[in-house]
C-alpha positions in Angstrom: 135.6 -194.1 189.5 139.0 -194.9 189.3 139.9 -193.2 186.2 137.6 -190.0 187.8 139.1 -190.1 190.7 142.7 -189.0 188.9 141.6 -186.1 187.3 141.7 -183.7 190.4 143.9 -180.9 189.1 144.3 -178.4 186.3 147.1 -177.3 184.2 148.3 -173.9 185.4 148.9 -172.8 181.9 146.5 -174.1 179.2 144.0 -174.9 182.0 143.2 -178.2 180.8 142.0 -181.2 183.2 145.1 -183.3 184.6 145.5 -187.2 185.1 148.3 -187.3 187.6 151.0 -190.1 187.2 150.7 -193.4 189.8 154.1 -192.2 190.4 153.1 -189.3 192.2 150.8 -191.2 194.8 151.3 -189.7 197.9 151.1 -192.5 200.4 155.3 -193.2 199.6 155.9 -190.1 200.6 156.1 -189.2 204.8 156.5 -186.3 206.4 160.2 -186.6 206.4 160.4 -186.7 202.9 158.1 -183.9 202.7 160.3 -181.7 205.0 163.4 -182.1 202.8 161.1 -181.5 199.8 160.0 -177.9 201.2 163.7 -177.0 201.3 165.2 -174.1 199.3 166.9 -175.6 196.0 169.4 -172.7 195.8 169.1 -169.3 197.9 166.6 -167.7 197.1 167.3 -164.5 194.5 166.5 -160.7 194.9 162.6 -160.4 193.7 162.0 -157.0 192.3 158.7 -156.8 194.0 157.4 -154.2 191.2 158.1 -156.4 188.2 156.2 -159.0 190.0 153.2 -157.4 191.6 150.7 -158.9 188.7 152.4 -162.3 189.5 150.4 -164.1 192.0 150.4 -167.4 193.5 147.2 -169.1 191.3 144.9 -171.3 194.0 145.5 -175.2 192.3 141.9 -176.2 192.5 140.5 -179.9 192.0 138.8 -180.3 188.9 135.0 -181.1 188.4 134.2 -184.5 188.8 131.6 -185.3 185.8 130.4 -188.4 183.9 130.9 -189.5 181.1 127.6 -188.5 179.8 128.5 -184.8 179.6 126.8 -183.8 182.9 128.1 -180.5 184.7 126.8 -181.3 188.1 128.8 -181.2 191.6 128.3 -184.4 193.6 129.6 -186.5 196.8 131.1 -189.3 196.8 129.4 -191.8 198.5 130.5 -194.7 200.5 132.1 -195.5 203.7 133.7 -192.3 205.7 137.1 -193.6 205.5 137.6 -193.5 202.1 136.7 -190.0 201.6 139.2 -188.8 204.3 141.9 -190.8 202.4 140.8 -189.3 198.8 141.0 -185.8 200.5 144.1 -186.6 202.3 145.7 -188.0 198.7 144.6 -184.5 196.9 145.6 -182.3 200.0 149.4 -183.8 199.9 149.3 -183.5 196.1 148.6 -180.1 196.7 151.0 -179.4 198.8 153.8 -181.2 196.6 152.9 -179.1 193.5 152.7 -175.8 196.2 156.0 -176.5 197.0 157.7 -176.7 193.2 155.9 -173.9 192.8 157.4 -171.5 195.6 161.2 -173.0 194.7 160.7 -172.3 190.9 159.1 -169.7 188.8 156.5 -171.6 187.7 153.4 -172.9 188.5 152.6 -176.4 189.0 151.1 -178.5 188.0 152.0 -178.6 184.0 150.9 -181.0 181.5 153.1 -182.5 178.9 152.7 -180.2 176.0 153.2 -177.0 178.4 156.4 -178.7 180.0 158.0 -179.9 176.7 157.1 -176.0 175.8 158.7 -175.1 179.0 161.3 -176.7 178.8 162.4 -175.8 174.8 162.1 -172.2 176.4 164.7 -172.6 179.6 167.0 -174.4 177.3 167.0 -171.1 174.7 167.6 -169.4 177.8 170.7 -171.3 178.6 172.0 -170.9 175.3 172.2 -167.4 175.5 173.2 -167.2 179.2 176.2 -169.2 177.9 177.0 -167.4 175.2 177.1 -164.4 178.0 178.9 -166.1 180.1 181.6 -167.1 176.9 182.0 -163.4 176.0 182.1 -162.5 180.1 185.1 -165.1 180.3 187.0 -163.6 177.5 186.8 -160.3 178.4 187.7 -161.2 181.8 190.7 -163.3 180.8 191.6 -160.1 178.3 191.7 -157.7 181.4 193.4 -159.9 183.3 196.2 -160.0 180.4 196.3 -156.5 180.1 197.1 -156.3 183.9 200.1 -158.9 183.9 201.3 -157.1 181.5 200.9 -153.3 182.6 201.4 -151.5 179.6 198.0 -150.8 179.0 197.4 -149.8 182.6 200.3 -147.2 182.1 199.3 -145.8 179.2 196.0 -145.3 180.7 198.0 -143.5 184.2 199.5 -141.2 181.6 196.1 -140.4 179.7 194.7 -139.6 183.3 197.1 -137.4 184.2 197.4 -135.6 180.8 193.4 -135.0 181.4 193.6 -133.7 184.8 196.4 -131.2 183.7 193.8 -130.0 180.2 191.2 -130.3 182.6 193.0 -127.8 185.4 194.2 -125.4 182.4 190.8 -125.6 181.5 189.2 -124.2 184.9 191.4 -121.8 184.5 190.7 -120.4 181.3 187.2 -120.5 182.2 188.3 -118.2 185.1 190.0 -115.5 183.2 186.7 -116.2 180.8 184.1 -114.7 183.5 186.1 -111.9 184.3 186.5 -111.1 180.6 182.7 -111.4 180.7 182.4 -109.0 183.1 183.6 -106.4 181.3 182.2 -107.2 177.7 178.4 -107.2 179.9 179.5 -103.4 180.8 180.7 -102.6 177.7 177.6 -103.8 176.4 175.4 -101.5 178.6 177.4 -98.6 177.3 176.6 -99.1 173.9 173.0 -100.5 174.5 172.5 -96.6 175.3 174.7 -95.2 172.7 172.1 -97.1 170.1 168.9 -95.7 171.8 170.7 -92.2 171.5 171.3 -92.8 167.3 168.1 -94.7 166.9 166.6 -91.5 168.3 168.5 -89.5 165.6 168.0 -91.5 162.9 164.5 -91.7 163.2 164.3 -87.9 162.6 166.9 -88.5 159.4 164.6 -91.3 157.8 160.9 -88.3 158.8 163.1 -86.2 156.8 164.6 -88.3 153.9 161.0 -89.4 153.1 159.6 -86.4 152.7 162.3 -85.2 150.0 162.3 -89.1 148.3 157.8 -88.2 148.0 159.1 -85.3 146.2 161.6 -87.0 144.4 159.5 -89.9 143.5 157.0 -87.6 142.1 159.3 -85.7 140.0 160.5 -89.0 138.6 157.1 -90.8 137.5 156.4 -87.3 135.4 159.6 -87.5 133.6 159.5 -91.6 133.1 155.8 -90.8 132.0 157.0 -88.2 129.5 160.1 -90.4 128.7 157.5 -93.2 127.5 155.5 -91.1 125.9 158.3 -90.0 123.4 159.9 -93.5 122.9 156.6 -95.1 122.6 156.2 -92.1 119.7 159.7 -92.7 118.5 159.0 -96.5 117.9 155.9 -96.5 116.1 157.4 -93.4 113.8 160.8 -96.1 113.5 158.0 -98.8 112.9 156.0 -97.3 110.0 159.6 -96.1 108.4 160.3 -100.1 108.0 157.1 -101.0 107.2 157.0 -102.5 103.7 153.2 -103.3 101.9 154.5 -105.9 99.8 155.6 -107.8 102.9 152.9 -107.2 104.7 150.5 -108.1 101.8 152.0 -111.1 100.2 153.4 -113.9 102.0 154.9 -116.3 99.9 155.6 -120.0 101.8 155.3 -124.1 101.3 153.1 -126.8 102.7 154.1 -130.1 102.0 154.5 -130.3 98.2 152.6 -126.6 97.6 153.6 -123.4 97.1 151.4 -121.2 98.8 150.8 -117.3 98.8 149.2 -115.9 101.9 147.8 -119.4 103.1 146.4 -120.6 99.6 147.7 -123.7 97.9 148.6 -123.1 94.4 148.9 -127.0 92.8 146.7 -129.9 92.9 148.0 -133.8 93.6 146.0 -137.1 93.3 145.8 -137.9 96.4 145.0 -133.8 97.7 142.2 -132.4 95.7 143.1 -128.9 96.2 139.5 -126.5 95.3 139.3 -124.8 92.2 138.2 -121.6 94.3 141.5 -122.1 96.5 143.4 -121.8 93.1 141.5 -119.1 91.8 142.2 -116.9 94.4 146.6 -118.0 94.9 146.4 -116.8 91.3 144.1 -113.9 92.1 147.1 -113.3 94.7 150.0 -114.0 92.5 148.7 -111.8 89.5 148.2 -109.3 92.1 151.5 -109.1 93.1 153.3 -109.3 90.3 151.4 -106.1 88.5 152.3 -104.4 92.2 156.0 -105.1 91.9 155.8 -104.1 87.9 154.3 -100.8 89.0 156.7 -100.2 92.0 159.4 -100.6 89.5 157.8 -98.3 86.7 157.7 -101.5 84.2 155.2 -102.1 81.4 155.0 -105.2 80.0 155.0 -106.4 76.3 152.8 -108.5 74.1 150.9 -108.8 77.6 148.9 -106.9 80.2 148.1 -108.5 84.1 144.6 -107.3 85.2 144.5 -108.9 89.2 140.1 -109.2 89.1 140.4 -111.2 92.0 139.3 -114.7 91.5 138.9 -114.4 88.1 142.3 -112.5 87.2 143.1 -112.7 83.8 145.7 -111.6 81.2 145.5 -109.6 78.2 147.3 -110.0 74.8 147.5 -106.9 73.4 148.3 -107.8 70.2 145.0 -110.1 69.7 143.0 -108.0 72.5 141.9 -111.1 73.6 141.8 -112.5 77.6 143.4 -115.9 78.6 141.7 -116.4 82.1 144.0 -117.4 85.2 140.9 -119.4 86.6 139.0 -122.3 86.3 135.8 -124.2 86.9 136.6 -128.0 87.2 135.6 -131.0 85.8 137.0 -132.7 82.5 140.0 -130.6 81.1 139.4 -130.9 77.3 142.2 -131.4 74.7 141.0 -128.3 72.5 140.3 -125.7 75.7 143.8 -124.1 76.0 142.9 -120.6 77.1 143.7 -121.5 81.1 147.3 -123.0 80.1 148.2 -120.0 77.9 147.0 -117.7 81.0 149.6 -119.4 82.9 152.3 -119.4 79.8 151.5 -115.9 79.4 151.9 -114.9 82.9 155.2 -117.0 82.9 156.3 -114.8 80.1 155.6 -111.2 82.6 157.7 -113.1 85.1 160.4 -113.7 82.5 159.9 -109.7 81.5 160.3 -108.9 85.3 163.5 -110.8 85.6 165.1 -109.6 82.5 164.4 -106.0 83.3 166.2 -106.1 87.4 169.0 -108.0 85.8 169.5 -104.8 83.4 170.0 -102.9 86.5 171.4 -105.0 89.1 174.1 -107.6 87.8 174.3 -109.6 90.9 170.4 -110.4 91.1 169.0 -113.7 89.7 166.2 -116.2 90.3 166.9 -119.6 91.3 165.0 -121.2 88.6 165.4 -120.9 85.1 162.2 -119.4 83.0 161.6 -120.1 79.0 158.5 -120.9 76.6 155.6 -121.4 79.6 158.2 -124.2 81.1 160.7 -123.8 84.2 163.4 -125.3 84.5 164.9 -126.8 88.2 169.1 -126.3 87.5 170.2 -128.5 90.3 168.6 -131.8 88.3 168.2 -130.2 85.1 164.5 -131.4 84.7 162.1 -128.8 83.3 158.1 -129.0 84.0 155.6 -127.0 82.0 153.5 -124.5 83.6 150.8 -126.0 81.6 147.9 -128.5 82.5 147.5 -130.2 79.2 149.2 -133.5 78.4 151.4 -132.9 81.9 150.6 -134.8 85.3 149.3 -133.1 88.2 152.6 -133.7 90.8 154.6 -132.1 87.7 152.5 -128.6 87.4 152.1 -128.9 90.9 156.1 -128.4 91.2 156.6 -125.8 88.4 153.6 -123.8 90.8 155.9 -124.1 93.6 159.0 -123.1 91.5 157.7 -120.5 89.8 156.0 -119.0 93.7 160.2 -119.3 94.6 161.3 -117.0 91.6 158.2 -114.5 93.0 159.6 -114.4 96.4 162.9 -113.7 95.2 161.9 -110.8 93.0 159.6 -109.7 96.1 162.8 -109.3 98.2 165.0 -107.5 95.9 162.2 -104.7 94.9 161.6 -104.7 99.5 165.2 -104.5 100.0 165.8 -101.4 97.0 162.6 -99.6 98.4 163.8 -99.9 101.9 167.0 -98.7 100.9 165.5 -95.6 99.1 163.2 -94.6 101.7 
């Protein structure tokens, strides 16, 4: 009962039970001592009553009296009438102990240890920084009060004032001669407020009028811009078909990677590209082609040979033999004694050779840029010549003598464009 009998209040904060210290019994303490306790510490402070309306006084009750067991019940005590008036009268002076910290402090008693030490750590923080306030108050103070003994600061001030008075009284008075200058800009203002109504009046009649001749005007212009298109738009294509070349147009010699090519066919075969034999048939369907078109447009015939472009299977002529070396083939295993494909080429070679010797007769600043003898051609920046033909020769060298010989074909290509441009 004794240890019971202790726990008779709660913590204000964490609401947790309280066993009070014997120090705090209340029979050393008479009302004398209680009287001087319900003094005023320090007087009391301006409360702003707004900031603390929430704040109210918490009622300290006495805790629940329980056993040990864990039962929740209220109960009595029991036993003689005397000592019930003194526990009551113990826990009533206690009360009003705590009652009074409470109303000379802040907080609300009682605390237990944890919340006090927390208390505590938090007033001391306080007083820190109300120190630190108090440092930087002092030195302020004591640099205003140096300022003063001194004067010079003050004066300087005095002169600042009464440099501002005397802007500030020019001021007013600029301000004066301001709303009178108002005054008349405001009339002023009126005056040409009508003005504008009277030429907004006018001009509106001026912009009726001006739109009616700008329709017209508009009109008349789309009919000559329409006829104006209609003759350039005739004058270009007319300008267009004058510079048109069919030999451009027709034959468009180029390189991909290691082959020549003639309007998109490869003319060559490597190990490691397989070109098709119908691919080459037709580049040298195209290259016989346009080689008998430049002969013609030039008015040359050919000796010992004769091109006939048959498409894929173009061949050539001897005359001599009348006999046909084909410029195609099927495939397969190239055999030692079949020669009629390489002396197409050879012979072909030869028109080439014909072609070249015949614009050189007539234009002295023309030549090919690869040198053309006995079904080889010959590269003049290495000196290395590669045969035309596929017998005994590897497959990366005929593929180069292809491209080189394609080169020579372009070039005679532009010089017969550029003489019947120049003619026409």
């Amino acid at each position: 009962m004794g240890e019971v009998g202790r726990i008779s209040f709660l913590c204000q904060r964490c609401q947790q039970p309280l066993r009070l210290d014997s120090t705090l019994d209340p029979g050393s303490l008479d009302e004398h001592t209680l009287a001087e306790l319900a003094l005023p510490i320090s007087p009391a402070p301006e409360v702003d009553l707004a900031s603390q309306a929430a704040s109210l006084d918490r009622l300290v009750l006495p805790t629940k009296l329980c056993e040990s067991g864990g039962m929740n019940n209220w109960f009595t005590l029991v036993g003689e009438s005397g000592q019930a008036a003194a526990l009551s009268h113990r826990i009533k002076v206690t009360s009003q102990l705590f009652d009074m910290l409470s109303d000379n402090s802040s907080v609300d008693h009682p605390l237990c240890e944890e919340c006090t030490d927390t208390l505590l750590q938090s007033l001391e923080q306080q007083l820190e920084l109300a120190e630190q306030d108090s440092q930087l108050y002092q030195e302020f103070l004591n640099t205003l009060s140096k300022e003063t003994e001194e004067g010079s600061t003050v004066g300087q001030l005095e002169g600042e004032l009464a440099a501002a008075q005397r802007e500030e009284e020019e001021l007013v008075r600029e301000l004066e001669q301001l709303k009178v200058e108002n005054s008349g800009v405001e009339e002023e203002l009126e005056e040409q407020a009508a003005a504008r109504e009277r030429l907004e009046g006018e001009e509106e009649l001026y912009w009726r009028q001006y739109s009616k001749h700008q329709a017209r005007l508009l009109q008349a212009e789309d009919e000559y811009r329409s006829l104006d298109s209609q003759l350039k738009y005739t004058q270009a294509q007319l300008d267009k078909l004058k510079k048109t070349n069919v030999f451009n147009a027709a034959f468009h010699i180029w390189h991909s990677g290691h082959f020549g090519t003639i309007n998109g066919f490869r003319l060559g075969r490597l190990p490691s590209v397989p070109v098709d034999w119908n691919e080459l048939n037709t580049a040298w369907g195209q290259t016989v082609l346009l080689l008998h078109s430049l002969a013609r447009k030039i008015q040359l015939q050919f000796v010992r040979f004769q091109l006939v472009p048959y498409g894929n299977y173009s061949y050539v002529k001897v005359l001599a033999e009348d006999k046909d070396l084909p410029l195609y083939g099927s495939g397969g295993f190239r055999l030692i004694w079949d020669t009629k494909f390489d002396a197409g080429m050879a012979a072909f070679l030869d028109c080439l050779q014909q072609f070249k010797e015949w614009v050189e007769a007539g234009d002295s600043g023309f030549c090919l840029p690869y040198e053309m003898e006995k079904g080889r051609i010959r590269d003049p920046a290495t000196g290395t010549a590669y045969s035309v033909r596929m017998q005994f020769n590897s497959e990366e060298q005929w593929t180069k003598a292809m491209k080189y010989m394609l080169t020579n074909l372009k070039w005679g290509l532009a010089w017969v464009t550029s003489k019947y441009t120049k003619q026409e």
